[in-house]
C-alpha positions in Angstrom: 65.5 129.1 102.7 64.6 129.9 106.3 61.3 131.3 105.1 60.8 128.3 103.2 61.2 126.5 106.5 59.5 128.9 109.1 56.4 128.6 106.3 56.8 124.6 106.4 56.6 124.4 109.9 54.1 127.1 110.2 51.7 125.1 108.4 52.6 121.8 110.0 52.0 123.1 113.7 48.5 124.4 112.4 47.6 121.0 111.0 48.5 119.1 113.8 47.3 121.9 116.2 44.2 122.6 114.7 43.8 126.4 116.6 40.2 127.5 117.0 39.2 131.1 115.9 37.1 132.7 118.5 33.4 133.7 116.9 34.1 137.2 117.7 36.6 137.5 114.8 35.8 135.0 112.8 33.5 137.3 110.3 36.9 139.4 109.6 39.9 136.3 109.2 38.7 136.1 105.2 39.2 139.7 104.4 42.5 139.7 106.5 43.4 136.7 104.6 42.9 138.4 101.6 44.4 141.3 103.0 47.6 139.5 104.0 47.4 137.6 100.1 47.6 141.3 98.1 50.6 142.1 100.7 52.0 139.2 100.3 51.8 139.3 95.9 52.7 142.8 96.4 56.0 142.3 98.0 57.1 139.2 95.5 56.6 142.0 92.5 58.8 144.5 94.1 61.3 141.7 94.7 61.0 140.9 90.9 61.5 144.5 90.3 64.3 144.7 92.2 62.8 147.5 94.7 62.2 145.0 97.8 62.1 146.8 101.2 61.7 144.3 104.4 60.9 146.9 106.2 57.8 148.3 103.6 56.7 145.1 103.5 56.0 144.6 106.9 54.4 147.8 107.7 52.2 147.0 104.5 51.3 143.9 105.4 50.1 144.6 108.5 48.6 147.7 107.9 46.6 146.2 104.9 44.8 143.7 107.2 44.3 146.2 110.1 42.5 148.4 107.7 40.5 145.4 105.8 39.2 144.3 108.5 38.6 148.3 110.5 36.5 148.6 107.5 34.4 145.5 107.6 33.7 146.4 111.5 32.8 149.6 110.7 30.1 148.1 107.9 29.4 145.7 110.5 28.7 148.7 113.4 26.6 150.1 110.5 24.8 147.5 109.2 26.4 147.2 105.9 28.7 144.9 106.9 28.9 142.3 103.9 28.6 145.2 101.5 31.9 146.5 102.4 33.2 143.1 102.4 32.3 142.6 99.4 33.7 146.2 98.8 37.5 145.3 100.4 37.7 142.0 98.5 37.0 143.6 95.1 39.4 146.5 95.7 42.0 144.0 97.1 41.5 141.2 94.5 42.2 143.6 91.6 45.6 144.5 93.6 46.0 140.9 93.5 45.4 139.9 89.8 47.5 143.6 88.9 50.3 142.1 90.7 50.2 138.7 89.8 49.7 139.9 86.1 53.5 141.8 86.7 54.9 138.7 88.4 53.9 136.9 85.0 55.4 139.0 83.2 58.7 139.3 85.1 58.7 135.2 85.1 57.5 134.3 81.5 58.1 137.8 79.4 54.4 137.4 78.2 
């Protein structure tokens, strides 16, 4: 319930805040975002399976979006920069859909 809430008025202090991301990093918020999703989906299947570890979690989630978006600045250094986007989102939206395909079947049995 507290996560519920912290969530709730997470979102509520953006909306009313609306916080400006500096153009510097703005390239590299969507693949964190996506990042931070396939943490996120990854940590509600191992809940479902009954294998939840706060602290895995957190070192997952934050280590996903520091190496999404290491990546894209790399690319970006490079000059390849939206191919490896392109790259991370793929690889991270199959994570995404794999997990959300298990959280299905945890939820419906199908």
């Amino acid at each position: 319930m507290i996560a519920v809430l912290g969530l709730a008025l997470g979102i509520l202090v953006g909306v009313l805040t609306r916080p400006v991301v500096p153009t510097g990093v703005e390239p590299y918020l969507p693949i964190a975002v996506v990042a931070a999703l396939d943490a996120v989906f990854g940590g509600l299947r191992a809940m479902l399976d009954g294998v939840f570890d706060d602290k895995v979690f957190v070192v997952s989630f934050l280590s996903n979006v520091t190496v999404a978006a290491l990546i894209v600045f790399l690319g970006d250094k490079l000059g390849v920069g939206a191919q490896l986007s392109t790259g991370v989102v793929v690889v991270l939206g199959i994570r995404i859909f794999s997990n959300a395909a298990a959280i299905r079947r945890h939820v419906f049995g199908a």
